[in-house]
N, C-alpha and C positions, 0 to 999 in steps of 0.2 A: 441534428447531427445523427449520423448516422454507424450503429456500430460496425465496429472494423473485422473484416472479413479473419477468417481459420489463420490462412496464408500470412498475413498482415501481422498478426498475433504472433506465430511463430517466428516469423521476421525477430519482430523487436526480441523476442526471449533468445534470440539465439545471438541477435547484438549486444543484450547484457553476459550474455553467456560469455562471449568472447572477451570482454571487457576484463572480466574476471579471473580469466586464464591468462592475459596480456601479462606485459611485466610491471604496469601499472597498478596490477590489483591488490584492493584491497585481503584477497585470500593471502592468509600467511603463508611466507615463501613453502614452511616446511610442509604445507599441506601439498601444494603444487608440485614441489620434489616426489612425492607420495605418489603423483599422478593422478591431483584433482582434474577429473577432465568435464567440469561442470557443474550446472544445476538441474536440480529436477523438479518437474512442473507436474502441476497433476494436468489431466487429460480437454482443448482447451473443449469450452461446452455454451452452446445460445443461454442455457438456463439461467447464469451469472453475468449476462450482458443486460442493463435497463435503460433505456431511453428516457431520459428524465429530464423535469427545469430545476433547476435552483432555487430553492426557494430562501432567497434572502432576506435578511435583517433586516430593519430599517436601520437600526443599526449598530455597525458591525460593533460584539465586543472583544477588548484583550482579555485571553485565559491564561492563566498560570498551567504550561505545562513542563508534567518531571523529565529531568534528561536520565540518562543511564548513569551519568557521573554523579550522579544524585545534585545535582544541580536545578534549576529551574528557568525556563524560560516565556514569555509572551510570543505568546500568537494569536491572529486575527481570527475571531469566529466570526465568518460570513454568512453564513445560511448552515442549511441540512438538504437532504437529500431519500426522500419517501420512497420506499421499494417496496412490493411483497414477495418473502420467497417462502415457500413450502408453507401456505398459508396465513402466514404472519406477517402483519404490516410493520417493517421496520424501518425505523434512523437512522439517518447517520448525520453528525457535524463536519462540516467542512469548512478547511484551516487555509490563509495563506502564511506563508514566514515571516513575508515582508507587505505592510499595505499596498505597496505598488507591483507585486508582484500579480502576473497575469494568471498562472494557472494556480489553480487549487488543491490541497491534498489532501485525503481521506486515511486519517490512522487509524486502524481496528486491531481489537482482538475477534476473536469468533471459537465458535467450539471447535476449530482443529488446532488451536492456538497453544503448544506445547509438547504436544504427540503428534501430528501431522508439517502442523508451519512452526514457526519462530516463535516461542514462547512470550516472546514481549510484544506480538505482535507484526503485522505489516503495515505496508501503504499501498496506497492507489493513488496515481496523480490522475488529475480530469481538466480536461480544455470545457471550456464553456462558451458559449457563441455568444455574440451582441443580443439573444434576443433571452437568455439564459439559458438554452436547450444543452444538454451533455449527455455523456452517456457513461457510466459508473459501468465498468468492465472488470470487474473478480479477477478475467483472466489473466491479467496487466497486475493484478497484487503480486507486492516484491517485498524481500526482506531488506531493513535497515543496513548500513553497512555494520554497526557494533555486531550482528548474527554471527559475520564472518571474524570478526577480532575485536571485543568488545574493549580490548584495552589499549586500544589505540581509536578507537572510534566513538565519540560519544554523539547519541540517538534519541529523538523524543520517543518518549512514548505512548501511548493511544489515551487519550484520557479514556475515564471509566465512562466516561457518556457514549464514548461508542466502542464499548464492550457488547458484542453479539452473542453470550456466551451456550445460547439456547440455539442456536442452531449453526449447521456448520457450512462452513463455505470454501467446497472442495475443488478452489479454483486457486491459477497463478501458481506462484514457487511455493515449491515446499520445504522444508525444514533444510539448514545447510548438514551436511554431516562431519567436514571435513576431520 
């Protein structure tokens, strides 16, 4: 698989963008009245793009993860996901929601995770190919819907096993401010 070009990138942020301005979003009306006229992303960059495989389970476990409602739920650990950035060989686990579900989803914190991004965290979704190849793209991390309205949205949160918190990853959306 092959990472997705500047263009492509922008694409998709400017489709979530619009999403969120619709009169479907989940941005609270009163923010929108204000004149939320979006999100902001940091700058997108190759650095945060890794061509990677999956390295799977034999096999896959259920985790206990927290919801924002302080509730708890199961999800599949499938594998993890080997990168290095700025030195450091880092993990990450990757979840699906439902065992039948095809793509996979990466919850992180990182060290910009409360001053730069969403303090509880993001996500990355990642397609994976028949043969496991993916490509883990930073630029594509999004805030949970609870970001926007936490009391009307309930959100997993990243378990502590992929907490980055030593280094930062100054990719994808940033912090909402509404």
């Amino acid at each position: 698989m092959m990472p997705r070009s500047r263009e492509e990138i922008f694409a998709i942020q400017k489709r979530r963008t619009e999403r969120l301005v619709g009169e479907d979003s989940p941005v609270p009306l009163e923010a929108r009245r204000r004149g939320f006229a979006g999100l902001e992303y940091f700058p997108v960059s190759e650095r945060y793009q890794f061509g990677l495989k999956l390295q799977k389970y034999d096999v896959p476990e259920l985790v206990k993860v927290p919801l924002s409602s302080g509730e708890v739920v199961e999800v599949l650990r499938v594998g993890f996901l080997e990168f290095s950035l700025d030195g450091q060989v880092l993990r990450l686990q990757v979840y699906k929601k439902r065992p039948d579900d095809a793509e996979v989803f990466v919850p992180l914190r990182d060290g910009t995770s409360g001053a730069e991004t969403y303090g509880a965290g993001r996500y990355v979704d990642v397609e994976v190919g028949e043969d496991d190849s993916c490509v883990l793209d930073f630029n594509l991390a999004y805030n949970p819907l609870c970001a926007f309205d936490p009391g009307k949205f309930v959100c997993p949160y990243p378990p502590v096993e992929n907490w980055l918190m030593n280094v930062k990853i100054a990719a994808g959306e940033k912090m909402y401010s509404g």
